[in-house]
C-alpha positions as CSV (number, residue, x, y, z in Angstrom):
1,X,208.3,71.2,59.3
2,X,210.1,71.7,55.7
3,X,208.6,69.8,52.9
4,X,211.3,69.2,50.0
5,X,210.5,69.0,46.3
6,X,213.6,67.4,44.1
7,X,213.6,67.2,39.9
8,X,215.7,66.9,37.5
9,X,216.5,63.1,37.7
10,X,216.2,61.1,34.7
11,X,218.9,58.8,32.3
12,X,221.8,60.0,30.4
13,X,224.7,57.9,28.6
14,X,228.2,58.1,30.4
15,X,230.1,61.2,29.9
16,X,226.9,63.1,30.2
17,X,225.6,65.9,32.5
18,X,222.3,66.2,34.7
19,X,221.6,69.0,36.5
20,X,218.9,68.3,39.7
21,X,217.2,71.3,41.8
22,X,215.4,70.7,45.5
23,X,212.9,73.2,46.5
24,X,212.3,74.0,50.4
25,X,209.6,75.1,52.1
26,X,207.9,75.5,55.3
27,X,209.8,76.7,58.7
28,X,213.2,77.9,57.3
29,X,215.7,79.2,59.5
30,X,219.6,79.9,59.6
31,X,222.0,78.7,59.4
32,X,221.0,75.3,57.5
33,X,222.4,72.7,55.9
34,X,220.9,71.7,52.2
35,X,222.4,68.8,50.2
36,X,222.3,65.8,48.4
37,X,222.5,61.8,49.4
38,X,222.7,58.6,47.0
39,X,221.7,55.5,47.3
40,X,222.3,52.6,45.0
41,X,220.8,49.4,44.8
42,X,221.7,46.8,47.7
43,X,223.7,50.0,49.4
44,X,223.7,52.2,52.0
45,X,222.9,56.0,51.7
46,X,226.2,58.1,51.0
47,X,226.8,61.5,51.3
48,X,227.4,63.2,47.8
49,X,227.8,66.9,48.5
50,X,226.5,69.7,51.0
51,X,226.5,73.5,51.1
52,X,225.9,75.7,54.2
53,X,223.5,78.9,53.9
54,X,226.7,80.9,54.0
55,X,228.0,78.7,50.7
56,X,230.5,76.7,52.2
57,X,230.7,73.9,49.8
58,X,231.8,69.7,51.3
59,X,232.1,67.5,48.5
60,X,232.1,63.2,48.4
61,X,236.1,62.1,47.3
62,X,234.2,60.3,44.3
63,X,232.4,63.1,42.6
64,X,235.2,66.3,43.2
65,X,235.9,67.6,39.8
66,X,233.0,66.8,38.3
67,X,230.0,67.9,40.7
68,X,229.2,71.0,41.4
69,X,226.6,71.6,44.5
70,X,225.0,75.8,44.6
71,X,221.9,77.1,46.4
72,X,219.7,80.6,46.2
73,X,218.9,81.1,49.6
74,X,216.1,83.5,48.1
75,X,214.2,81.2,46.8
76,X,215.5,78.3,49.2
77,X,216.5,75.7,46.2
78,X,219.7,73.4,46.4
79,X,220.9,72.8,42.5
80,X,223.6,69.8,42.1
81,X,225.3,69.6,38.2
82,X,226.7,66.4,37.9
83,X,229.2,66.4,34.6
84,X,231.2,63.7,33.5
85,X,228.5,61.4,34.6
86,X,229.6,57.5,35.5
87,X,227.7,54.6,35.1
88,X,228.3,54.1,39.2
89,X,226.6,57.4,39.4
90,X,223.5,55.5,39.3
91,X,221.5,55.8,42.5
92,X,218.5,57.5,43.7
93,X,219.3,60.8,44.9
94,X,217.8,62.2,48.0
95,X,217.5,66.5,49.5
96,X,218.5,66.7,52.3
97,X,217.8,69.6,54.8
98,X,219.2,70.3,58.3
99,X,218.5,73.1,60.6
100,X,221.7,73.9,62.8
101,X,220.7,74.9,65.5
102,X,217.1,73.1,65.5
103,X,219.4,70.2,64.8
104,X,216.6,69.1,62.8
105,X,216.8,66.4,59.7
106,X,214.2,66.3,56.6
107,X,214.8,64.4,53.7
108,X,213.0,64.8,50.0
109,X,210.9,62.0,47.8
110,X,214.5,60.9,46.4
111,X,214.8,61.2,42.3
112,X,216.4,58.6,40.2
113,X,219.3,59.2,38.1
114,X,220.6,56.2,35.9
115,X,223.6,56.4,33.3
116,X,223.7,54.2,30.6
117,X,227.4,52.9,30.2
């Protein structure tokens, strides 16, 4: 089992930055897969960016440029910085974790993030 702990959510105007971490723990192995979802109201959940334990970066079309997804595999956390912020950012963002080869899928509290236009 991994238990996943997300913060950093919260509102902002438009044109502003947010920066949200996701803490992992429990049975970690490599390689993983840690990222983030969204999910606005009345909409299915959408990838928004992903990184591999060896860094490899994926991002969503819709927030290149202007997101940036990291991890410390040390210390297990995913950090997403969201600049440039748009009022269709809003959603509730969700941590993802997925264990490669245990082809397993666990999925944090989710975190709001709302930007004020």
């Amino acid at each position: 089992q991994v238990q996943l702990v997300e913060s950093g959510g919260g509102l902002v105007q438009a044109g502003g930055s947010l920066r949200l971490s996701c803490v992992a723990s429990g049975l970690i192995f490599r390689p993983n897969v840690m990222g983030w979802y969204r999910q606005a109201p009345g909409k299915q959940r959408d990838l928004v960016a992903t990184i591999t334990s060896g860094g490899s970066p994926n991002y969503a079309n819709s927030v290149k440029g202007r997101f940036t997804i990291s991890r410390d595999n040390a210390t297990n956390t995913v950090f997403l910085q969201m600049n440039s912020l748009k009022s269709e950012d809003t959603a509730i963002y969700y941590c993802n974790f997925a264990g490669t080869l245990e082809r397993t899928n666990y999925w944090g509290q989710g975190t709001q993030v709302t930007v004020s236009s």
